[in-house]
PyMOL Python script that loads the backbone (N, CA, C, O; Angstrom):
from pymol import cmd

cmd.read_pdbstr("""\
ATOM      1  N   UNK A   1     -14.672  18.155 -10.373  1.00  0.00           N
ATOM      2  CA  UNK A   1     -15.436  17.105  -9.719  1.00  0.00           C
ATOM      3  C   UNK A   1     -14.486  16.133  -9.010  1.00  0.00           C
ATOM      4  O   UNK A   1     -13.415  15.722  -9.457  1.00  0.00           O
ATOM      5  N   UNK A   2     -14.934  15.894  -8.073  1.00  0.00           N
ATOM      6  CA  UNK A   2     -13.955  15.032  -6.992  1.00  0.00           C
ATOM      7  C   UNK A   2     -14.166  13.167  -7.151  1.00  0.00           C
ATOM      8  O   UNK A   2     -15.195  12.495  -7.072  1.00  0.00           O
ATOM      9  N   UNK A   3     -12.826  12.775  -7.381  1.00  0.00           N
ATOM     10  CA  UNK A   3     -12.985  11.429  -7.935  1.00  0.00           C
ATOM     11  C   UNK A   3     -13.665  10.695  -7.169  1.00  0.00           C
ATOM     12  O   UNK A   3     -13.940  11.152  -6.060  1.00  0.00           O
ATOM     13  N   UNK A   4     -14.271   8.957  -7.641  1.00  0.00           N
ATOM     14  CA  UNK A   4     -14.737   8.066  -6.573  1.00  0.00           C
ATOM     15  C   UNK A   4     -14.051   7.016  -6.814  1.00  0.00           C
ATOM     16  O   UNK A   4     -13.578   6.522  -7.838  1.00  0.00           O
ATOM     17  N   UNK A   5     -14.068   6.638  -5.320  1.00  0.00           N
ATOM     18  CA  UNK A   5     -13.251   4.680  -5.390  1.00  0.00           C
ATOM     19  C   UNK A   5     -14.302   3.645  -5.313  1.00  0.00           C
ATOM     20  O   UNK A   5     -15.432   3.660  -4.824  1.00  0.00           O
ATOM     21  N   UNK A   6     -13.837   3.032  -5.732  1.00  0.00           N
ATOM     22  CA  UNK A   6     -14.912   1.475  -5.673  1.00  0.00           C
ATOM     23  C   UNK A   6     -14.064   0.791  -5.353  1.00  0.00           C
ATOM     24  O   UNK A   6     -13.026   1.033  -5.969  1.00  0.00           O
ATOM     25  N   UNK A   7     -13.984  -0.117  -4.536  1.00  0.00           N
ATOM     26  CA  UNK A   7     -13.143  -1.351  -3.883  1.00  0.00           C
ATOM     27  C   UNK A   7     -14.587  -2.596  -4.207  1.00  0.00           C
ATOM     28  O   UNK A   7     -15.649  -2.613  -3.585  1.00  0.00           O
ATOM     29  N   UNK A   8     -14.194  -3.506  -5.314  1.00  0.00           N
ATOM     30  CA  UNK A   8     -15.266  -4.176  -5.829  1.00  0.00           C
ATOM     31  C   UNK A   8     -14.665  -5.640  -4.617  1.00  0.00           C
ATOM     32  O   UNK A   8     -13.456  -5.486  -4.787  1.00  0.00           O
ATOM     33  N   UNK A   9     -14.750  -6.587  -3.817  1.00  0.00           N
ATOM     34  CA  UNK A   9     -14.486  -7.547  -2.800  1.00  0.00           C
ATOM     35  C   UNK A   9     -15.464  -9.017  -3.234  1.00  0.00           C
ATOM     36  O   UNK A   9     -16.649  -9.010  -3.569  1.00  0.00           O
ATOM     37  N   UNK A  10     -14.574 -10.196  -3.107  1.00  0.00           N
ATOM     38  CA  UNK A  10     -15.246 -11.198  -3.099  1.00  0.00           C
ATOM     39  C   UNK A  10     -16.225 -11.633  -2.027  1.00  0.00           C
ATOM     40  O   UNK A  10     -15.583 -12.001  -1.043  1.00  0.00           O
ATOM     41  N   UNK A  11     -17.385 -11.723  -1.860  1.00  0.00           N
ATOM     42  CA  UNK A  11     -18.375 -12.031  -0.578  1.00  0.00           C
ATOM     43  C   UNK A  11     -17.836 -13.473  -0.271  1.00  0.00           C
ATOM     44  O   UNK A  11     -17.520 -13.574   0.914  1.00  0.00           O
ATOM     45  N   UNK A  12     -17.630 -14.682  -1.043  1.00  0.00           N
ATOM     46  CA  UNK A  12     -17.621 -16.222  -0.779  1.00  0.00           C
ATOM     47  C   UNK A  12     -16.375 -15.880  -0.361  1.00  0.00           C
ATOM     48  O   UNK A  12     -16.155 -16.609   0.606  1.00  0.00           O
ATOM     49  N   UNK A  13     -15.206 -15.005  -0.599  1.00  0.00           N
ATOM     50  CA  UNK A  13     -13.841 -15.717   0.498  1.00  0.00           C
ATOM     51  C   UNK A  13     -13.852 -14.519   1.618  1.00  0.00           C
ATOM     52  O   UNK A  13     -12.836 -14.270   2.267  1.00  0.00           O
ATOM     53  N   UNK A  14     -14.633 -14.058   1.731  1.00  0.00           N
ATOM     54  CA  UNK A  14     -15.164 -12.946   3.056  1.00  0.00           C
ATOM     55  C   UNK A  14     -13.867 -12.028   3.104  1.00  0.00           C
ATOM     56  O   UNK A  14     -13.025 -12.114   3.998  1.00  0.00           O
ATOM     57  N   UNK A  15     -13.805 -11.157   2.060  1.00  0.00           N
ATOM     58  CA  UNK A  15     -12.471 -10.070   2.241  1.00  0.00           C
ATOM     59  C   UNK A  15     -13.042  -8.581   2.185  1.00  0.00           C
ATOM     60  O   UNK A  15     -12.658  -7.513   1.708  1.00  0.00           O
ATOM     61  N   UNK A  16     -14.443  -9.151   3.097  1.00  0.00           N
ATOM     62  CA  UNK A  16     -15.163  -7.772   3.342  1.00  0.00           C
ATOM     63  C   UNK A  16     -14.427  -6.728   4.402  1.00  0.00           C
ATOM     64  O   UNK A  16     -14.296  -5.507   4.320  1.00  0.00           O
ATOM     65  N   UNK A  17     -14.035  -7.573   5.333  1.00  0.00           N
ATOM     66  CA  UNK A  17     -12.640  -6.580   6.219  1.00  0.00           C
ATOM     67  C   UNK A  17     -11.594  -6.245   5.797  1.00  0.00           C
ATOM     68  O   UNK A  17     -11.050  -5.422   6.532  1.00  0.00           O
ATOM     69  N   UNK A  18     -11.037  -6.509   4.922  1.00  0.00           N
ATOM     70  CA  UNK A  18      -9.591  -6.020   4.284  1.00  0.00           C
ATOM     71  C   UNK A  18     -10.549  -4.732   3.085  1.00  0.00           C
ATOM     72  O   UNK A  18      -9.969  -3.653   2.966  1.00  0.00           O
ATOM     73  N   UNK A  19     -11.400  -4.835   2.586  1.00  0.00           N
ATOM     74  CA  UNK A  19     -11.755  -3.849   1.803  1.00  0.00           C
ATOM     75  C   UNK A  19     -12.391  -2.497   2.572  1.00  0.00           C
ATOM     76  O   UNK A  19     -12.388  -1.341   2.149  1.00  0.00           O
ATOM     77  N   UNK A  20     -12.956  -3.023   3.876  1.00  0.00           N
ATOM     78  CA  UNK A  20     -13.187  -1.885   4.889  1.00  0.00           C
ATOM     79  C   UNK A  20     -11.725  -1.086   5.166  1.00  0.00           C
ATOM     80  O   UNK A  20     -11.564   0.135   5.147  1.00  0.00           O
ATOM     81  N   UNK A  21     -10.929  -1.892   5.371  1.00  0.00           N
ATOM     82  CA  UNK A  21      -9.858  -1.359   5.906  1.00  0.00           C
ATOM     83  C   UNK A  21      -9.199  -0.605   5.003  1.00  0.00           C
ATOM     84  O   UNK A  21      -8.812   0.513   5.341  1.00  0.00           O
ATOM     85  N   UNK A  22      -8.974  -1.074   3.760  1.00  0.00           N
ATOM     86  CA  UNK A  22      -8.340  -0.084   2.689  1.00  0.00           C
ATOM     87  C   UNK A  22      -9.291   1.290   2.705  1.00  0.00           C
ATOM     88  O   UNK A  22      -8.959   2.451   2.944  1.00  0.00           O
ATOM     89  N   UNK A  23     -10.279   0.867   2.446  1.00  0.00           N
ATOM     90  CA  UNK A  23     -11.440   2.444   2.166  1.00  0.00           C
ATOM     91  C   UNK A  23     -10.954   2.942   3.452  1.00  0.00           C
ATOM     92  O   UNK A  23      -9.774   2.710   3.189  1.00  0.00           O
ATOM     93  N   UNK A  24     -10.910   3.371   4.471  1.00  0.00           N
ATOM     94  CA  UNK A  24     -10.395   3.662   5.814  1.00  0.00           C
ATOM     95  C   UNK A  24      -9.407   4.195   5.040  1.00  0.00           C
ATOM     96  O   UNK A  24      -9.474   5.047   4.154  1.00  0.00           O
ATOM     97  N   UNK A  25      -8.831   3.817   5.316  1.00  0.00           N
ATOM     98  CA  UNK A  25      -6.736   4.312   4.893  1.00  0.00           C
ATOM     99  C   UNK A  25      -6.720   5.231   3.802  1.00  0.00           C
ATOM    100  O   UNK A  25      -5.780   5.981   3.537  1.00  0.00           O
ATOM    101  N   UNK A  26      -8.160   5.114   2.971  1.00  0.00           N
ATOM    102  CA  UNK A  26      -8.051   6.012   1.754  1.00  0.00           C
ATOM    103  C   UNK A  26      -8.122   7.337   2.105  1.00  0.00           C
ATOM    104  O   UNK A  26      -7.288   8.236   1.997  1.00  0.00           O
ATOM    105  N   UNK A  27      -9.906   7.319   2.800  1.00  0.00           N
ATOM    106  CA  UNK A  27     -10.582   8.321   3.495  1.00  0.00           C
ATOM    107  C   UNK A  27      -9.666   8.857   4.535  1.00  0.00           C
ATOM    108  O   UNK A  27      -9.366  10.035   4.339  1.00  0.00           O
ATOM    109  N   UNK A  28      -9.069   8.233   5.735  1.00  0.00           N
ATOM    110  CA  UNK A  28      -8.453   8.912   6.688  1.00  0.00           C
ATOM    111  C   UNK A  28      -7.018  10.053   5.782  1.00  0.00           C
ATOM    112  O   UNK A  28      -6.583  11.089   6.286  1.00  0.00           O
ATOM    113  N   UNK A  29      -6.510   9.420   4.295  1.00  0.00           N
ATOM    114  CA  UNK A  29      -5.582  10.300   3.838  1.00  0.00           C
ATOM    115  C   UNK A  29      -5.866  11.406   2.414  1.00  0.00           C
ATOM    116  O   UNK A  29      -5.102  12.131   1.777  1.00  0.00           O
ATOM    117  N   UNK A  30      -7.398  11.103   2.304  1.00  0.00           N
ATOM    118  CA  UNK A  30      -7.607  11.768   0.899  1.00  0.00           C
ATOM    119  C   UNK A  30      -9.269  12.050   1.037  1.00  0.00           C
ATOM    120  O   UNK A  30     -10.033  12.185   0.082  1.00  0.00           O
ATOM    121  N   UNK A  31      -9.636  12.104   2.477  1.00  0.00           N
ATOM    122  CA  UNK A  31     -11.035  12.199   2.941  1.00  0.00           C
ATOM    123  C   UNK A  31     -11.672  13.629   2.204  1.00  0.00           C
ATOM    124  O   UNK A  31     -12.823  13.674   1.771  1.00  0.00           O
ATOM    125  N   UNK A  32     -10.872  14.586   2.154  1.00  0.00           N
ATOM    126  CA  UNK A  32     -11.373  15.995   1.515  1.00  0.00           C
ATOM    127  C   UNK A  32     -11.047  16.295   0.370  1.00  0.00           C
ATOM    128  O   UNK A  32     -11.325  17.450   0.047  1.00  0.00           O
ATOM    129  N   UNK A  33     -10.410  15.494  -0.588  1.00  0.00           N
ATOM    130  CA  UNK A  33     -10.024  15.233  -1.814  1.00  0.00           C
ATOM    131  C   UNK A  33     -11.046  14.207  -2.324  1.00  0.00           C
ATOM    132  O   UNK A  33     -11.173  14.504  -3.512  1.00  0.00           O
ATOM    133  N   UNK A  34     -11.784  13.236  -2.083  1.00  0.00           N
ATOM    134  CA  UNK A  34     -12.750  12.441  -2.729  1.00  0.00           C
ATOM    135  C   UNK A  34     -14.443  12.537  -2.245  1.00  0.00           C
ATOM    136  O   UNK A  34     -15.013  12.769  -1.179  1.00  0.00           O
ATOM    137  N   UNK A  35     -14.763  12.309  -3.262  1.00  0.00           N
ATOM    138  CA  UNK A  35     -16.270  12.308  -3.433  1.00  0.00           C
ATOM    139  C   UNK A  35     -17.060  11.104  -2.534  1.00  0.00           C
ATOM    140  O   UNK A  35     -18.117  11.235  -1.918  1.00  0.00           O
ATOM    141  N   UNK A  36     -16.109   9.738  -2.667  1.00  0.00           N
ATOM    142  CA  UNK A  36     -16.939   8.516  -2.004  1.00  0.00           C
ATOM    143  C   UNK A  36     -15.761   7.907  -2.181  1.00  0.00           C
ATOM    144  O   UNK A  36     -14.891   8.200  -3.002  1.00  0.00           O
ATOM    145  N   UNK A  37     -15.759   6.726  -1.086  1.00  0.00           N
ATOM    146  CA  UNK A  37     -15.018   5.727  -0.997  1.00  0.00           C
ATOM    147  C   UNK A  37     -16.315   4.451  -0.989  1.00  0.00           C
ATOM    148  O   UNK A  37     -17.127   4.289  -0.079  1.00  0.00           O
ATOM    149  N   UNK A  38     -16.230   3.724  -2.139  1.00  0.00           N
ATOM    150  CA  UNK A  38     -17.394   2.656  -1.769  1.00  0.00           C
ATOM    151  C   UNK A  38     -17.203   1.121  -1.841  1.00  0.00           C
ATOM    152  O   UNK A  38     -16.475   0.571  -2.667  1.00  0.00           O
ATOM    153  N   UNK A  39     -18.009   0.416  -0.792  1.00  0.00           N
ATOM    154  CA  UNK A  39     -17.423  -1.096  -1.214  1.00  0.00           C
ATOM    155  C   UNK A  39     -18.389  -1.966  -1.829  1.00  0.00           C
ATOM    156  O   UNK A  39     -19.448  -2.163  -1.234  1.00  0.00           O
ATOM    157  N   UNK A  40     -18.144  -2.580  -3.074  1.00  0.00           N
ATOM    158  CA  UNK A  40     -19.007  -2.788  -3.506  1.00  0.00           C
ATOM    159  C   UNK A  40     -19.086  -4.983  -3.575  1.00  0.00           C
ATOM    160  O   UNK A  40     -18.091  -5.567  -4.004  1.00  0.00           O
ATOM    161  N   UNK A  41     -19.810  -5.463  -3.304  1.00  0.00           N
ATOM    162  CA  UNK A  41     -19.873  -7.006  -3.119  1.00  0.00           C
ATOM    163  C   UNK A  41     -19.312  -7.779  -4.521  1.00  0.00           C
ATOM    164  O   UNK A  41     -19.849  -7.192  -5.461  1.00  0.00           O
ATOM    165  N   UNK A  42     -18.744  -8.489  -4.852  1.00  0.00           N
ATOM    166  CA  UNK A  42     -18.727  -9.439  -6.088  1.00  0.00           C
ATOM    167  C   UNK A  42     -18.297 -11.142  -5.535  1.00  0.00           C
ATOM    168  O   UNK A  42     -18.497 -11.635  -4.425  1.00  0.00           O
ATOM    169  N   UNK A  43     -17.756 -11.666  -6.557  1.00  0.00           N
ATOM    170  CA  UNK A  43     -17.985 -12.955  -6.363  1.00  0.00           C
ATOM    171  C   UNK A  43     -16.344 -13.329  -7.195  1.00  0.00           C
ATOM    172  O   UNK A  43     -15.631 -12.489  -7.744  1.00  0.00           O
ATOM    173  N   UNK A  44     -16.079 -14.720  -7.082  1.00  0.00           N
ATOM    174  CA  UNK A  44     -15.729 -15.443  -7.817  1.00  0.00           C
ATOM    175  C   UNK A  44     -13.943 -15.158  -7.769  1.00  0.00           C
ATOM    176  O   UNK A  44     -13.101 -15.720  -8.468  1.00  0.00           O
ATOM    177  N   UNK A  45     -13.765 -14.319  -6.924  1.00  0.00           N
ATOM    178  CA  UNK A  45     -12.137 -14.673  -6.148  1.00  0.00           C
ATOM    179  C   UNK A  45     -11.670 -13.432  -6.456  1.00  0.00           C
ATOM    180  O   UNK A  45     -10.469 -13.248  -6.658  1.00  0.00           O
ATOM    181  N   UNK A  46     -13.196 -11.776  -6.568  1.00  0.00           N
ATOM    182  CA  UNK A  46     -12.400 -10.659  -7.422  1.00  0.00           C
ATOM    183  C   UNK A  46     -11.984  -9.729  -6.317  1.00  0.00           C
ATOM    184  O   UNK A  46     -12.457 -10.123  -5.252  1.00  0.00           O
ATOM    185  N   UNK A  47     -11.102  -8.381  -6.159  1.00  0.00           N
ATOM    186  CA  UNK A  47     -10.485  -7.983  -5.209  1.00  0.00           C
ATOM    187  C   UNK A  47     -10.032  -6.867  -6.234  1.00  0.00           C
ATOM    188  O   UNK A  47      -8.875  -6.926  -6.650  1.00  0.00           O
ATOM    189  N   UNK A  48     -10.931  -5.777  -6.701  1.00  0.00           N
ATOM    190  CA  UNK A  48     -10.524  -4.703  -7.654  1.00  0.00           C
ATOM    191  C   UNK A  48     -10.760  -3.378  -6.890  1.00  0.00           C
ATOM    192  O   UNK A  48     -11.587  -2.925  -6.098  1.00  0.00           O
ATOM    193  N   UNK A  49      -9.790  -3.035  -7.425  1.00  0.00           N
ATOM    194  CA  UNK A  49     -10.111  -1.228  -7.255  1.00  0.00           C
ATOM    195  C   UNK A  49      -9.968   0.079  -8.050  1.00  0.00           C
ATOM    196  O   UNK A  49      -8.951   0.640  -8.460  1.00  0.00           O
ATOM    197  N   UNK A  50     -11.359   0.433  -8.163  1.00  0.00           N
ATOM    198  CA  UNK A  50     -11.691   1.637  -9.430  1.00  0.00           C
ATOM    199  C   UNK A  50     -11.202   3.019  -8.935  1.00  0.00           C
ATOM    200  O   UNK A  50     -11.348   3.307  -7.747  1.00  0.00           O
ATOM    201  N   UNK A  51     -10.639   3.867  -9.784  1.00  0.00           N
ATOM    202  CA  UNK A  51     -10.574   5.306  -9.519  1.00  0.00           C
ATOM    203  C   UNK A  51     -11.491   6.042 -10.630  1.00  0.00           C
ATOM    204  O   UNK A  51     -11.110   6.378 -11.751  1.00  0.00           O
ATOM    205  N   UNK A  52     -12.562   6.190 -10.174  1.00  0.00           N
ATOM    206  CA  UNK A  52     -13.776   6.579 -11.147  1.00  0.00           C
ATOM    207  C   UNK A  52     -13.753   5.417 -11.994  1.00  0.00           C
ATOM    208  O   UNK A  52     -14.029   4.322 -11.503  1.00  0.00           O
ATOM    209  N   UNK A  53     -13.521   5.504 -12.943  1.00  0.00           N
ATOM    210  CA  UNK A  53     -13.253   4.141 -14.090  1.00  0.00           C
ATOM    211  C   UNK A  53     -12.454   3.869 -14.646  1.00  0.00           C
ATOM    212  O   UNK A  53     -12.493   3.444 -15.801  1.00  0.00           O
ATOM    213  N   UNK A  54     -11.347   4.067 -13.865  1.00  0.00           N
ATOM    214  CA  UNK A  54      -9.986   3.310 -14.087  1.00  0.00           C
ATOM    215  C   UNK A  54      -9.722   2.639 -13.009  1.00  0.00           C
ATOM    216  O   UNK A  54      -9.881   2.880 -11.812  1.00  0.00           O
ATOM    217  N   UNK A  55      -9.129   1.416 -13.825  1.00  0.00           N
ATOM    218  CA  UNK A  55      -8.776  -0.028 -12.407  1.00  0.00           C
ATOM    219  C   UNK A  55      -7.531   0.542 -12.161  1.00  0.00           C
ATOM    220  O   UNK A  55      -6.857   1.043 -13.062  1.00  0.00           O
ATOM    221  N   UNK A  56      -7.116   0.487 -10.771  1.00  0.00           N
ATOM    222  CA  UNK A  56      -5.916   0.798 -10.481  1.00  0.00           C
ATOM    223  C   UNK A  56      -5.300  -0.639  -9.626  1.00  0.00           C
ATOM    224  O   UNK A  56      -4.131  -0.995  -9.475  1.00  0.00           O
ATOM    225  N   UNK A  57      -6.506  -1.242  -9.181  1.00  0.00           N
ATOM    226  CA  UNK A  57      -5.781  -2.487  -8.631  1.00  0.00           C
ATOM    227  C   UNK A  57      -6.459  -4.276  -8.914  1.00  0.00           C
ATOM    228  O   UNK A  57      -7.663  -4.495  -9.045  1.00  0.00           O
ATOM    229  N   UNK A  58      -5.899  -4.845  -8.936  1.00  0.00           N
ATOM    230  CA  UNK A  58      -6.447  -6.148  -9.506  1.00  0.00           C
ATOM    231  C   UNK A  58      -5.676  -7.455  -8.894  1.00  0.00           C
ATOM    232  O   UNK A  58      -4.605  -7.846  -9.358  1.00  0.00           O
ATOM    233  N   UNK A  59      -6.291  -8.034  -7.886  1.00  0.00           N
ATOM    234  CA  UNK A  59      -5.455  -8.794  -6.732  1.00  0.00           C
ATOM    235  C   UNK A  59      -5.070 -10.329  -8.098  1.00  0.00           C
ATOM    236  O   UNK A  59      -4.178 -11.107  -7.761  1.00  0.00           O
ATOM    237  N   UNK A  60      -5.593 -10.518  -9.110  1.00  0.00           N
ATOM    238  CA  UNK A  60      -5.022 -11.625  -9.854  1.00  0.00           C
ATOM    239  C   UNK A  60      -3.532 -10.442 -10.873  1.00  0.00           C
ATOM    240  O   UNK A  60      -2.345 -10.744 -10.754  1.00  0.00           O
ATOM    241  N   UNK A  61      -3.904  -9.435 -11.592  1.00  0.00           N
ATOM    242  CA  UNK A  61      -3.112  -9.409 -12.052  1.00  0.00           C
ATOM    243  C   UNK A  61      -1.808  -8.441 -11.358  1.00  0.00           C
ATOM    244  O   UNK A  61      -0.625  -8.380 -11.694  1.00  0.00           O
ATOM    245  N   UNK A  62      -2.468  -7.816 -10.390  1.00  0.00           N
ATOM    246  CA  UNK A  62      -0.833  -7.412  -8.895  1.00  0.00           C
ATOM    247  C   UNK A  62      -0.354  -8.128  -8.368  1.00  0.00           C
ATOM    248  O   UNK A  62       0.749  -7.882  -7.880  1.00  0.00           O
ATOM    249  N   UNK A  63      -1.010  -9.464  -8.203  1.00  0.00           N
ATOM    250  CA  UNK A  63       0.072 -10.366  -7.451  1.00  0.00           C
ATOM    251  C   UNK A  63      -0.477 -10.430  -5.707  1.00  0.00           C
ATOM    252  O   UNK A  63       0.316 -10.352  -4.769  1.00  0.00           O
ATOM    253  N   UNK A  64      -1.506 -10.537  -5.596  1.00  0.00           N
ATOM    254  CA  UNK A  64      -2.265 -10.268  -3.891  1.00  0.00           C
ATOM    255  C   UNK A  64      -3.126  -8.967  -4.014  1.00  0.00           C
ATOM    256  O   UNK A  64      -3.652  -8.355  -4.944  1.00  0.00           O
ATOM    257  N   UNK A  65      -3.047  -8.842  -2.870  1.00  0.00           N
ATOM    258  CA  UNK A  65      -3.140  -7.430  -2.457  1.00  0.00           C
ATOM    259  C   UNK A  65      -2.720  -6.208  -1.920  1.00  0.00           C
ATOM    260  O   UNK A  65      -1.906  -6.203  -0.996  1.00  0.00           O
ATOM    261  N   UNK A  66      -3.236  -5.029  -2.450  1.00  0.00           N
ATOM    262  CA  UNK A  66      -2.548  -3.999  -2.207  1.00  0.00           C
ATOM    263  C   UNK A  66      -1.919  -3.614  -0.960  1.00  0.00           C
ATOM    264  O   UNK A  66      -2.886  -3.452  -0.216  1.00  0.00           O
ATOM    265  N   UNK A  67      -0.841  -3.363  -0.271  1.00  0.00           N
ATOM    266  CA  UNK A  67       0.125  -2.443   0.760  1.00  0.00           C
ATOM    267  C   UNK A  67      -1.056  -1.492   0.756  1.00  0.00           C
ATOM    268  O   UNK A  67      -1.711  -1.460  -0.285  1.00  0.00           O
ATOM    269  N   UNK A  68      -1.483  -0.597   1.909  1.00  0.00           N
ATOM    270  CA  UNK A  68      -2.151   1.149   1.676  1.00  0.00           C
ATOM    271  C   UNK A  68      -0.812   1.933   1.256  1.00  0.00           C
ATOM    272  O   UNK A  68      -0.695   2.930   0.544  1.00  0.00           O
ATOM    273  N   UNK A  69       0.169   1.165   1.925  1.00  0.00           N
ATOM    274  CA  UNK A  69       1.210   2.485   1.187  1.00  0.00           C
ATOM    275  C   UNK A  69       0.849   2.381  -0.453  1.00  0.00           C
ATOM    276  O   UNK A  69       0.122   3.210  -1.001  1.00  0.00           O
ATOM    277  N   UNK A  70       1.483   1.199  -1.186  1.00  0.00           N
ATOM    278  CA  UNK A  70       1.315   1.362  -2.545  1.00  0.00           C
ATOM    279  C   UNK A  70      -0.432   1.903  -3.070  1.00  0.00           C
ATOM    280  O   UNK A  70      -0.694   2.665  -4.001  1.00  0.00           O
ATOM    281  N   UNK A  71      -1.087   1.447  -2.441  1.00  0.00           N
ATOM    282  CA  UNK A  71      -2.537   1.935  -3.123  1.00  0.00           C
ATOM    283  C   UNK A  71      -2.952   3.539  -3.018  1.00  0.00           C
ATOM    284  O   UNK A  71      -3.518   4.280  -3.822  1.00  0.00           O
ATOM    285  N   UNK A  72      -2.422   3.762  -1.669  1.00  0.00           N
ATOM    286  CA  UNK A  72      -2.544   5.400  -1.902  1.00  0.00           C
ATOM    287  C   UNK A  72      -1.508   6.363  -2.424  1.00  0.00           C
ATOM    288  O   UNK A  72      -1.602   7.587  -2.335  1.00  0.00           O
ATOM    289  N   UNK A  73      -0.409   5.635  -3.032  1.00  0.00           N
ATOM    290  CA  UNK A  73       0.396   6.415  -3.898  1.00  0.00           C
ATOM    291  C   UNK A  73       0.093   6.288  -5.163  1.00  0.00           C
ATOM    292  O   UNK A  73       0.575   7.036  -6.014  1.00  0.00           O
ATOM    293  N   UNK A  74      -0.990   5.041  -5.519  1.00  0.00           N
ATOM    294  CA  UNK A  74      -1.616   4.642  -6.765  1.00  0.00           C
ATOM    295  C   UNK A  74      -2.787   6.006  -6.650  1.00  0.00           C
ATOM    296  O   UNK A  74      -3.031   6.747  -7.602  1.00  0.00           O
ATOM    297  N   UNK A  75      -3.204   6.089  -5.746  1.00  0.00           N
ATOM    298  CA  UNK A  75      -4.539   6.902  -6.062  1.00  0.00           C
ATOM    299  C   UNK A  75      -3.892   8.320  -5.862  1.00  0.00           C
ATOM    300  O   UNK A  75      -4.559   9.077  -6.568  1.00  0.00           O
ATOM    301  N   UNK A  76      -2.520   9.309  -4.982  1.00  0.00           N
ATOM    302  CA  UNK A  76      -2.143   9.987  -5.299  1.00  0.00           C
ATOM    303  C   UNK A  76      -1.679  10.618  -6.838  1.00  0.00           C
ATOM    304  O   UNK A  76      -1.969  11.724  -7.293  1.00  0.00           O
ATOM    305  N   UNK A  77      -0.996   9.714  -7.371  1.00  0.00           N
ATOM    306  CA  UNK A  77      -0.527   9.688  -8.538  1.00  0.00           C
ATOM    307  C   UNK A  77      -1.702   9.950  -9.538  1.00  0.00           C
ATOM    308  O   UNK A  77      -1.289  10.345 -10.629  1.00  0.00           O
ATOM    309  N   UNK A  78      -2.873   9.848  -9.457  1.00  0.00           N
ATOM    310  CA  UNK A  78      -4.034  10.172 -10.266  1.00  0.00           C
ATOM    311  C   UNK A  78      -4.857  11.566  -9.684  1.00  0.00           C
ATOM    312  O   UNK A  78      -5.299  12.523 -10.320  1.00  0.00           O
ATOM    313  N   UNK A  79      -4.873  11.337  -8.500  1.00  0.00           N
ATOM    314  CA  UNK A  79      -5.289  12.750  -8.079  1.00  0.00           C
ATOM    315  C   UNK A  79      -4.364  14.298  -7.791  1.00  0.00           C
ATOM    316  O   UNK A  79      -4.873  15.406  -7.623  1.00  0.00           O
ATOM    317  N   UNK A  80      -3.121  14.015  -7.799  1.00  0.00           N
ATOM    318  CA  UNK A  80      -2.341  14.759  -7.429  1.00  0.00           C
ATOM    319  C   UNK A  80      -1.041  14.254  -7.347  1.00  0.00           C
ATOM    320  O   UNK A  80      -0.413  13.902  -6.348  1.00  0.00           O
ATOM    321  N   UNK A  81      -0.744  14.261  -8.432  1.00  0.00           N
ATOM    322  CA  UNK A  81       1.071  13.731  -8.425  1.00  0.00           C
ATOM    323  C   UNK A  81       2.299  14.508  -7.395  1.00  0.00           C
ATOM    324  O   UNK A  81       3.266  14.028  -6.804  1.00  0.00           O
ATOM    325  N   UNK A  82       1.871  15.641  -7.471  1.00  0.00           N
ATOM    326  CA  UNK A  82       2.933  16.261  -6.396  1.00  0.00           C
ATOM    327  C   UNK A  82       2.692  16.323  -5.166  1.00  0.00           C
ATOM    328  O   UNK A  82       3.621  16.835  -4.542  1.00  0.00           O
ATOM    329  N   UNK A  83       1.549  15.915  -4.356  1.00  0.00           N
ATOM    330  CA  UNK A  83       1.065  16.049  -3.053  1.00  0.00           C
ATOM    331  C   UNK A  83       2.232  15.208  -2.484  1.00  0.00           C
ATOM    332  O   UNK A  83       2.716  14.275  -3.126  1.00  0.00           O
ATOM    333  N   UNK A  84       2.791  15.677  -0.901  1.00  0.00           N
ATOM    334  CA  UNK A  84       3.321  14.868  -0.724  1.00  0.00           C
ATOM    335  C   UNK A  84       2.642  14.068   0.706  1.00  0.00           C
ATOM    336  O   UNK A  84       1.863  14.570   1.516  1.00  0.00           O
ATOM    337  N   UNK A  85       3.173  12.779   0.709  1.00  0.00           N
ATOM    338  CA  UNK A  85       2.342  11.763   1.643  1.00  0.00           C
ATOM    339  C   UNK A  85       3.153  11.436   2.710  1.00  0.00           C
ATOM    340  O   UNK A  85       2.959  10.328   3.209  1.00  0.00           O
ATOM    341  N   UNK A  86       4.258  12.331   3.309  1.00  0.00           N
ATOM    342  CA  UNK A  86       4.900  12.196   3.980  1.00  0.00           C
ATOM    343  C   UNK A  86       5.929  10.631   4.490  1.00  0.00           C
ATOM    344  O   UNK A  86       6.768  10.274   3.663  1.00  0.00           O
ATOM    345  N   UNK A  87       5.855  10.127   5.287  1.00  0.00           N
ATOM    346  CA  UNK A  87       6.627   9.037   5.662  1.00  0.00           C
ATOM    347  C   UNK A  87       6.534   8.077   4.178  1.00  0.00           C
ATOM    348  O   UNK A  87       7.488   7.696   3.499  1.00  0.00           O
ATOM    349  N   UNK A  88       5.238   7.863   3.963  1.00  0.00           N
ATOM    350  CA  UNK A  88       4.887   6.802   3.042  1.00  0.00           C
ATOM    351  C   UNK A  88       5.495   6.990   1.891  1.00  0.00           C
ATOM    352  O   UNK A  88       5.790   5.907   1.386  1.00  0.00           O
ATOM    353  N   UNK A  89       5.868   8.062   1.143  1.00  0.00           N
ATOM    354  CA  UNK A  89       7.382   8.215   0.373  1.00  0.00           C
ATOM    355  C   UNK A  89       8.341   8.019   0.481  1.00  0.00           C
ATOM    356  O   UNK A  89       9.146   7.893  -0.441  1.00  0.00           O
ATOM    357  N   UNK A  90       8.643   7.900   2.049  1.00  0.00           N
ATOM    358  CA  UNK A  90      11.007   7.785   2.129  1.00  0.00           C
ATOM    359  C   UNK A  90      10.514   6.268   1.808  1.00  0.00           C
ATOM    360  O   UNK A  90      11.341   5.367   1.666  1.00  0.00           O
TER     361      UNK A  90
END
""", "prot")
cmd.dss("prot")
cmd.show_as("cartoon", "prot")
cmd.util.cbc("prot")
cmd.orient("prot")
């Protein structure tokens, strides 16, 4: 079964475009490897991201937000540790 992302985004500080943009970057590199890329609304300053039901990212306890380089070597590393991602490795 092919994993899903959730990119959970705060609506009140409007980081509905930076969470479009990550899902993008996911899909354009792991589009036939995943099931859904989805964005889902929250509140209260949150900026998470699920791989099925594991958090892989958490903008209070990472320190901001994710690089796509680092997030899709986060979501490589769960779907396929040896795939390689070309440039985004050197």
């Amino acid at each position: 079964m092919k994993p899903k992302i959730t990119i959970h985004y705060c609506v009140l500080c409007q980081w509905l475009l930076r969470a479009g943009w990550l899902a993008q970057e996911l899909l354009s590199t792991f589009s036939d490897d995943l099931a859904e890329v989805a964005i889902a609304p929250a509140s209260k300053g949150v900026f998470k991201i699920f791989y099925n039901d594991t958090q892989i990212w958490c903008r209070e306890a990472d320190g901001g937000f994710p690089e796509a380089k680092v997030l899709k070597r986060r979501v490589r590393d769960l779907l396929d540790p040896e795939r390689n991602l070309g440039h985004i490795d050197k």
